[in-house]
C-alpha positions in Angstrom: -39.6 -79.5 -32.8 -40.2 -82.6 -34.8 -37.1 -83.1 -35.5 -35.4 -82.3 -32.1 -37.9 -85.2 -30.6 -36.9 -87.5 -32.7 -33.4 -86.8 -33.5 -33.3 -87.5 -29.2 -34.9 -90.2 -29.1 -32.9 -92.1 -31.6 -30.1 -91.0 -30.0 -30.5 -92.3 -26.6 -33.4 -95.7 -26.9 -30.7 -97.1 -29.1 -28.2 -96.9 -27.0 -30.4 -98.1 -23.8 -30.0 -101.9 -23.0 -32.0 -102.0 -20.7 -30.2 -100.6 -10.5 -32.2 -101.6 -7.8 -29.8 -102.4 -4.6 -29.8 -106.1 -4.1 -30.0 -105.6 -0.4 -32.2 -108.6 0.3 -29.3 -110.4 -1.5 -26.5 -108.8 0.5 -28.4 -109.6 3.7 -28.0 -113.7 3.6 -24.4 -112.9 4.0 -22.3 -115.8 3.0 -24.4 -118.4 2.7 -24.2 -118.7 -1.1 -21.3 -118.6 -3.5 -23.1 -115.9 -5.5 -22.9 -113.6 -2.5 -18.9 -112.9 -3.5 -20.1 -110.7 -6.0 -21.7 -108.4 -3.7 -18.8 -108.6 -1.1 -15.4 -110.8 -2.0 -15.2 -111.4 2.1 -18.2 -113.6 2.0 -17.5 -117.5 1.6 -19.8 -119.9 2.0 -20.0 -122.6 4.6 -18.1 -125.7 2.7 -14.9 -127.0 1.8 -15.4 -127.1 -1.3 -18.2 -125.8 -4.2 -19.4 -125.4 -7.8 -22.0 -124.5 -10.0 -23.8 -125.4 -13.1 -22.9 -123.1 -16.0 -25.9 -120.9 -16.6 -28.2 -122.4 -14.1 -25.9 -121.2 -10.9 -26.3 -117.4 -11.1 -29.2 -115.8 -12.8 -30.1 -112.2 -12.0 -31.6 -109.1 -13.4 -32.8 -105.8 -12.3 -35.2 -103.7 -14.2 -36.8 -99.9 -13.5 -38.8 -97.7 -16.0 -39.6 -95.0 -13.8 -43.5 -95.1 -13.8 -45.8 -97.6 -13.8 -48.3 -98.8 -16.7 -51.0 -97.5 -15.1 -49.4 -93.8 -14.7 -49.3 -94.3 -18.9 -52.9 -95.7 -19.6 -56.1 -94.3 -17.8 -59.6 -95.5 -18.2 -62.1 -93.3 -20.5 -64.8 -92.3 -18.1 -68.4 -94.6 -19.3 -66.2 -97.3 -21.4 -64.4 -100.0 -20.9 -61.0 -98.0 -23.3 -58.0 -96.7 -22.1 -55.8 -93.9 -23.3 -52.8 -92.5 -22.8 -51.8 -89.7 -20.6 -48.2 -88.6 -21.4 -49.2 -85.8 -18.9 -49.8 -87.8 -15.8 -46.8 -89.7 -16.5 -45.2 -86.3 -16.3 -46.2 -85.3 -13.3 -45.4 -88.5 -11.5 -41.0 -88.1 -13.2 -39.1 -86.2 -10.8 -35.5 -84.8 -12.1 -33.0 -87.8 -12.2 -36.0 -90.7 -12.7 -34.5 -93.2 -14.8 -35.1 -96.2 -17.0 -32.5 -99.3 -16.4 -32.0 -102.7 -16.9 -28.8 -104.6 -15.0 -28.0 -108.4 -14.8 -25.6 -111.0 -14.9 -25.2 -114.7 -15.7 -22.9 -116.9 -14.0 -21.4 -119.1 -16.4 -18.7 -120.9 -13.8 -18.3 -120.8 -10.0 -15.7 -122.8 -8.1 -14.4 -122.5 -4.3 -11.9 -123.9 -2.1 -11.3 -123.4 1.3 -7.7 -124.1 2.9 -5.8 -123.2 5.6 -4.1 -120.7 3.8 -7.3 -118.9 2.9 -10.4 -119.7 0.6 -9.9 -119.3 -3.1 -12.4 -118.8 -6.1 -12.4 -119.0 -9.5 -15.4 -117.4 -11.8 -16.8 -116.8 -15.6 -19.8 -114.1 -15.4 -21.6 -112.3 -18.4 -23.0 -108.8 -17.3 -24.6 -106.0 -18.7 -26.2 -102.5 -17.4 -27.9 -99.6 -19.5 -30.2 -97.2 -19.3 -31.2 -93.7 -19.9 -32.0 -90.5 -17.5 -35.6 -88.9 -18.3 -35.2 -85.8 -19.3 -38.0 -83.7 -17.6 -37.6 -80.4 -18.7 -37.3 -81.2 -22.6 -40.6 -83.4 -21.9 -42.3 -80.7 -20.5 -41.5 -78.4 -23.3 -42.6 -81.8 -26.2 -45.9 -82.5 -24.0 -47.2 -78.6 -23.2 -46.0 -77.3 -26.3 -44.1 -73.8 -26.4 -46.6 -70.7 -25.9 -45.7 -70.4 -22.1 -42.2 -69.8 -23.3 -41.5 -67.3 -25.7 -38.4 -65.2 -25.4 -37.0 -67.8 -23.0 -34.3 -70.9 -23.5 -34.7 -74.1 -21.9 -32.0 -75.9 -21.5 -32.0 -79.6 -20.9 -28.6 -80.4 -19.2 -28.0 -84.0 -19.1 -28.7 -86.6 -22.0 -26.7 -89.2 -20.5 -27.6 -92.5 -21.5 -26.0 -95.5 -22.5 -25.5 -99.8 -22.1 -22.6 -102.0 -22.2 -22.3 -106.2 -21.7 -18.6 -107.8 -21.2 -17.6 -110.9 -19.8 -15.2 -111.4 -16.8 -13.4 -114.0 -15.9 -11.3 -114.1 -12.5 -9.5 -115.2 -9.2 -10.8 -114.5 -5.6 -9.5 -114.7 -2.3 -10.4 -114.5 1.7 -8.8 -115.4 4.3 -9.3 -114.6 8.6 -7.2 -112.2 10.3 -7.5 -111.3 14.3 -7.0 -107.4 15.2 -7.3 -105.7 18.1 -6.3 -108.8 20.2 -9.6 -110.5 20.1 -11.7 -109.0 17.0 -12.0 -111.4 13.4 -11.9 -109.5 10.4 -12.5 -111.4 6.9 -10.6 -109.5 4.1 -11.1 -110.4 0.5 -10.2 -109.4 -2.7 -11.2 -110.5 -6.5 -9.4 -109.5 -9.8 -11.1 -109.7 -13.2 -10.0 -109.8 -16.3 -12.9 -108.1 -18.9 -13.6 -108.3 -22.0 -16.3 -105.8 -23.8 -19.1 -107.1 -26.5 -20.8 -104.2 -26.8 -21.4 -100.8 -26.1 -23.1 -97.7 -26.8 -23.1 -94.2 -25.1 -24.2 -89.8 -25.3 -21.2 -88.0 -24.5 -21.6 -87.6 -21.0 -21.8 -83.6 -21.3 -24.8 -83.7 -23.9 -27.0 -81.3 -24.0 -30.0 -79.7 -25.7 -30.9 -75.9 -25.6 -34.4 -74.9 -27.0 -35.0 -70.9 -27.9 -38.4 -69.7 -28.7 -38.5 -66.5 -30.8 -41.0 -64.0 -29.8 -41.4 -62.6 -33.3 -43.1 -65.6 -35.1 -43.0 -68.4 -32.5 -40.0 -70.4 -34.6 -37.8 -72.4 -32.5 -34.3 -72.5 -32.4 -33.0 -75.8 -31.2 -28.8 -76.5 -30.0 -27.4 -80.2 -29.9 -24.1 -79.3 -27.5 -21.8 -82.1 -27.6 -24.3 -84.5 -29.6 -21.6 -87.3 -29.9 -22.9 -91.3 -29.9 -20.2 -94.1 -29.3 -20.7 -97.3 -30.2 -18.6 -100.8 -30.3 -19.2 -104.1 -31.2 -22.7 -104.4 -32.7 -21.2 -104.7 -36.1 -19.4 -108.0 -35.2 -22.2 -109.1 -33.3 -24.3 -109.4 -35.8 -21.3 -110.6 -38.8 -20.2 -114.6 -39.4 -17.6 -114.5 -36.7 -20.0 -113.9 -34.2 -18.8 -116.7 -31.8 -15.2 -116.2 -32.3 -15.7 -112.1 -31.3 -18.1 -112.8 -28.2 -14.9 -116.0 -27.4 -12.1 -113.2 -27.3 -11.4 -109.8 -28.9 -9.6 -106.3 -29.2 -11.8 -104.8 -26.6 -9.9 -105.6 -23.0 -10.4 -104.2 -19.6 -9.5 -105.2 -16.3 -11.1 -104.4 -12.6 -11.0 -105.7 -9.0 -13.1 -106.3 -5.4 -12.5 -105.7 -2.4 -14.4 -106.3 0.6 -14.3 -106.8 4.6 -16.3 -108.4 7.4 -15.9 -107.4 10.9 -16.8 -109.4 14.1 -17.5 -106.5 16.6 -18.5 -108.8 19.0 -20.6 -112.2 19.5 -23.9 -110.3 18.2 -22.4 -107.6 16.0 -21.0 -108.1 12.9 -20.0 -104.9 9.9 -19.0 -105.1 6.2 -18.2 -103.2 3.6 -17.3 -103.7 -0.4 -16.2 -101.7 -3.2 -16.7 -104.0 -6.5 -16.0 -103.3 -10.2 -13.4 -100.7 -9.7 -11.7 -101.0 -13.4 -12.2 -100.1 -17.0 -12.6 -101.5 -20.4 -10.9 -99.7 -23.4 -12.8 -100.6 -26.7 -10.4 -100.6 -29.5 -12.6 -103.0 -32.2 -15.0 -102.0 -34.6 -15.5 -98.8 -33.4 -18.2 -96.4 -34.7 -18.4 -92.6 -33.6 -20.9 -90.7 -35.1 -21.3 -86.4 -34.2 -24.0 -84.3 -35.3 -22.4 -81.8 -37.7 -25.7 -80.4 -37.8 -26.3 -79.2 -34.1 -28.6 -76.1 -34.6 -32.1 -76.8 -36.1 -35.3 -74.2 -36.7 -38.5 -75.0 -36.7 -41.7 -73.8 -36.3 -43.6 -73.7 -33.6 -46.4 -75.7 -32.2 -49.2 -75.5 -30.0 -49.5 -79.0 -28.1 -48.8 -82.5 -28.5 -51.4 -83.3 -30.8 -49.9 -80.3 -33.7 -47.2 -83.2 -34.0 -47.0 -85.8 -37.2 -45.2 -88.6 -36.2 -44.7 -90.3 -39.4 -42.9 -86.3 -40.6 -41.3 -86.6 -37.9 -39.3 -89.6 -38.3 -38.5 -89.0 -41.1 -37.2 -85.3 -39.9 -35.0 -87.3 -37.7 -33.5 -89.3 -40.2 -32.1 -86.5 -42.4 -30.7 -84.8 -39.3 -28.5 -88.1 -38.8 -27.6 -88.2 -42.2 -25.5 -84.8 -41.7 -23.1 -86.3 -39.0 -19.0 -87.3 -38.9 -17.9 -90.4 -38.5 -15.1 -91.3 -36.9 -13.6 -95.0 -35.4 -11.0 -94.0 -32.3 -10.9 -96.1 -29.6 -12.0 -95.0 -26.1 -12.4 -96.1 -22.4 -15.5 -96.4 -20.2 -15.4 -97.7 -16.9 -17.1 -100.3 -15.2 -19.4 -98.8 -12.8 -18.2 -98.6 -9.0 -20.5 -100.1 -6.6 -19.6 -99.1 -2.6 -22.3 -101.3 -0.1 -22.1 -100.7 3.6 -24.1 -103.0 6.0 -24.3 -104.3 10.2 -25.9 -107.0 11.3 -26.9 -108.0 14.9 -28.5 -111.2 16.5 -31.5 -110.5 18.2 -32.2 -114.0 18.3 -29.8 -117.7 18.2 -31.5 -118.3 14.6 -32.6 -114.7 14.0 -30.3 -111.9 12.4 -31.7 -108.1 11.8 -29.6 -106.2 9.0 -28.8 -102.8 7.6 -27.7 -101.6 4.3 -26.4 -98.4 2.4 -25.2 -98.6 -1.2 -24.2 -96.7 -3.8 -24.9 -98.1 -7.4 -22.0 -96.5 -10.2 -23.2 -97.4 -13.6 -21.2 -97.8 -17.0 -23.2 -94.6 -18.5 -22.9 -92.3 -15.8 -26.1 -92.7 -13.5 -25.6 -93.6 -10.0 -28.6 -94.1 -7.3 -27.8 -94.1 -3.3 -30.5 -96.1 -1.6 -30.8 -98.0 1.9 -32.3 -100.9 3.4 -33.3 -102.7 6.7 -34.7 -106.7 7.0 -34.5 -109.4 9.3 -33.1 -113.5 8.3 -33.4 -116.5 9.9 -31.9 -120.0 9.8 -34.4 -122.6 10.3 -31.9 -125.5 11.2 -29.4 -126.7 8.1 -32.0 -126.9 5.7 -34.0 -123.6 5.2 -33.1 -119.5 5.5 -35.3 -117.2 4.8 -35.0 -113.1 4.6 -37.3 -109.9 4.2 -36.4 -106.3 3.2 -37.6 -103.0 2.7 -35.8 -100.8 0.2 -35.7 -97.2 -0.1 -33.9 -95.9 -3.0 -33.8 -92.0 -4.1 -35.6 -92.1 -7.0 -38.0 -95.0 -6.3 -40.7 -95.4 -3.7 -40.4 -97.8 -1.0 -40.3 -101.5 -2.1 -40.3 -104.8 -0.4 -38.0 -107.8 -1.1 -37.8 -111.5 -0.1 -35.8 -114.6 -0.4 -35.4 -117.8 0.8 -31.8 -120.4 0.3 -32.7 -124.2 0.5 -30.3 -126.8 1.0 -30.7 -130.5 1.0 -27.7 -132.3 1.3 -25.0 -130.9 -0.8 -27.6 -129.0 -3.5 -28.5 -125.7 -2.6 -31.0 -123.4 -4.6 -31.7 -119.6 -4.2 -34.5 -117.2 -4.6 -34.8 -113.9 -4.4 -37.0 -111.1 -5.5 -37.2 -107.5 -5.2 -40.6 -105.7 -5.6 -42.0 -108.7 -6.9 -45.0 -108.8 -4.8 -46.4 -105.8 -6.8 -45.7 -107.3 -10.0 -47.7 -110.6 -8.9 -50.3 -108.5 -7.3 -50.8 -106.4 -10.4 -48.5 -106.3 -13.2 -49.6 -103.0 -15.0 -48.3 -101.6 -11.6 -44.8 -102.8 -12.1 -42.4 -100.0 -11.9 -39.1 -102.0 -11.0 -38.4 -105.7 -9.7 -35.4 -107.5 -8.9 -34.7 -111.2 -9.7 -31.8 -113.7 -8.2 -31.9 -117.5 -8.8 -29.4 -120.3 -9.3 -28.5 -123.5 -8.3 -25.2 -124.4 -6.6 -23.2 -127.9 -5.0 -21.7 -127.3 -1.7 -19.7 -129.9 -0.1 -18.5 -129.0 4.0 -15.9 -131.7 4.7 -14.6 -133.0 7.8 -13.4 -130.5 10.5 -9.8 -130.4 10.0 -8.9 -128.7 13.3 -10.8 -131.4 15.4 -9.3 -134.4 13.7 -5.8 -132.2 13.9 -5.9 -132.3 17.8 -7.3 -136.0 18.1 -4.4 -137.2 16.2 -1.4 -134.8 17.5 -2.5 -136.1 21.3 -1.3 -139.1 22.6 -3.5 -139.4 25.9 -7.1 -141.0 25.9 -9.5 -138.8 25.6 -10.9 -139.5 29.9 -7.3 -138.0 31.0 -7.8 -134.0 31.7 -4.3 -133.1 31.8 -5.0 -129.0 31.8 -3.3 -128.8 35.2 -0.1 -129.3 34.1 -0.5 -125.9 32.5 -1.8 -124.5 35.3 1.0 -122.7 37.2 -1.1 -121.4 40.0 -1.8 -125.2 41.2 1.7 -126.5 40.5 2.0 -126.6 44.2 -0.7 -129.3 44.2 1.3 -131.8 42.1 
């Protein structure tokens, strides 16, 4: 069992790198240049804007699943703590994950024209994780004397992390349908390249057999494959030449609408990072040719030595095929669905439902309600709650400033809970940046002005009028 533990865990915490929805995010709309990412319909109110590099788009998403205080309870009469795998146990559901997603924006520019409103960006991103497995826990934590005669069978030891960069074009324009209706369609296409990566085959698996003769396990690896790409160059002399360009090239696209219903209701929907990378440079596959193990058995958690252990695990890696083909992983789809309505001139309440893909497999469906409102030019503000399937219900907030042509962002995500009491943090969300937004005249005003040649105190609309042309 000793080695089965650890032989897992080396597998899949290597490869994690750390999905929360982002609704409070979604829920400004348009008002920052940022919000493309979540929908490529959304363009902000300005002729024209940019960004610092780095300081313009910073966010990150974190989950682990349980909180610090399900892993460390007090000892009754002292002021210690210890740790209580079991409790931590009870509190995983199947599917419970650990994650960490972000991105930097490293360039953001926008035009808007008559033709339509055209970006250009330069985005670092990552997203990793792992899915808990719950039944193989159960079997590490209570030991196997329950189980004799019986297999367990842990069926998914997905896990994985990847970080690329993207550079691309994006474009929006207004159409009317339905006579009197304005739709904003938009697309985005990115060209990607891959630093890293690292991923279980995604049909791995792990089958545990307790023999009711003499209590031996018999332990199966099914598919025990780990990919890998990149970390070798990372960490070699041409570092900044690899993470500048390399062999490992992908490509995906945005797309995304915005429907006026009418004056108070308004829908979207966007499905982003539909694509692909296919890693082709320095490649490293590893397979356990090893995949059946017997041990003996054991009573409980504490019949375990750690330090054998690991050491147990490193001679089961040392019997595995290596191997350096290329292979493809995709992106991650994202699909978010939201409706807004204005319940007051300044005051907008919002609905959300999203789907989060991930780059390892994992994907979380969640939903979200919250209310904005625009305090003059200079101030919006916007609070959600969050319900996503394998979280409890969270809370986020967020505000946009603007004064003049700076405008800076915040938004958080659960972060209350972490202020409040960070050994209760189980996820949080983070969004900040600064951007430079510059409105510009109205064109269509100064368009009429100049095309008329009548002063401005002549009303000449009864010329068009063919029901009074008898009055002329």
């Amino acid at each position: 069992m000793k080695k089965i533990i650890f032989s897992f865990l080396s597998m899949v915490f290597s490869v994690s790198m750390f999905a929360q929805s982002d609704l409070t995010f979604y829920h400004f709309g348009a008002a920052t240049p940022q919000s493309g990412m979540l929908n490529p319909s959304f363009f902000p109110d300005a002729k024209y804007y940019f960004s610092l590099p780095a300081l313009s788009g910073i966010y990150t998403n974190a989950n682990i699943g349980f909180r610090y205080n399900d892993l460390m309870v007090p000892v009754e009469g002292t002021d210690s703590v210890k740790v209580d795998l079991e409790r931590v146990l009870r509190k995983l559901k199947a599917g419970d994950n650990l994650s960490l997603r972000g991105d930097l924006s490293l360039l953001q520019f926008g035009m808007r024209t008559g033709a339509g409103n055209f970006s250009l960006f330069f985005n670092l991103r990552y997203d990793g994780g792992f899915r808990y497995p719950v039944s193989f826990l159960e079997y590490f934590i209570y030991g196997n004397g329950g189980l004799v005669g019986e297999s367990v069978e842990e069926e998914d030891l997905s896990g994985g992390g990847i970080a690329y960069h993207e550079i691309g074009l994006g474009y929006s324009r207004d159409v009317v349908i339905l006579g009197d209706k304005n739709l904003t369609i938009g697309g985005r296409m990115k060209y990607l390249t891959g630093l890293a990566h690292a991923s279980t085959s995604g049909d791995a698996s792990l089958t545990l057999f307790t023999n009711p003769n003499d209590y031996s396990i018999s332990a199966t690896f099914n598919n025990a494959t780990y990919r890998t790409a990149g970390f070798n160059d990372i960490r070699g002399d041409n570092v900044t030449s690899y993470l500048a360009s390399n062999k490992n090239k992908g490509f995906a696209v945005d797309v995304g609408a915005q429907l006026e219903i009418n004056e108070k209701l308004n829908a979207s929907l966007a499905i982003n990072d539909i694509g692909w990378i296919t890693w082709k440079q320095d490649i490293e596959n590893y397979t356990l040719t090893n995949n059946q193990i017997s041990l003996d058995g054991f009573e409980n958690l504490d019949d375990i030595d750690l330090a054998q252990a690991l050491e147990d695990s490193i001679d089961v890696w040392s019997e595995r095929e290596t191997t350096r083909e290329s292979f493809t992983t995709s992106t991650g789809t994202r699909i978010i669905a939201g409706a807004n309505y204005r319940v007051l001139p300044d005051g907008i309440v919002s609905g959300s439902l999203y789907r989060n893909g991930s780059s390892y497999g994992k994907s979380e469906i969640g939903f979200g309600a919250g209310y904005t409102h625009q305090f003059g030019k200079t101030l919006t503000l916007s609070a959600t709650v969050l319900k996503e399937q394998s979280r409890p219900v969270e809370a986020g907030f967020g505000f946009v400033v603007r004064a003049g042509a700076c405008q800076i962002y915040n938004v958080f995500d659960d972060i209350f809970n972490v202020v409040k009491d960070p050994a209760d943090f189980q996820s949080a969300s983070f969004r900040f940046g600064i951007n430079f937004l510059i409105r510009g005249g109205n064109t269509e005003k100064k368009q009429k002005e100049e095309l008329s040649p009548f002063p401005p105190e002549y009303d000449l609309d009864y010329l068009l009028d063919d029901g009074n042309s008898d009055n002329n």
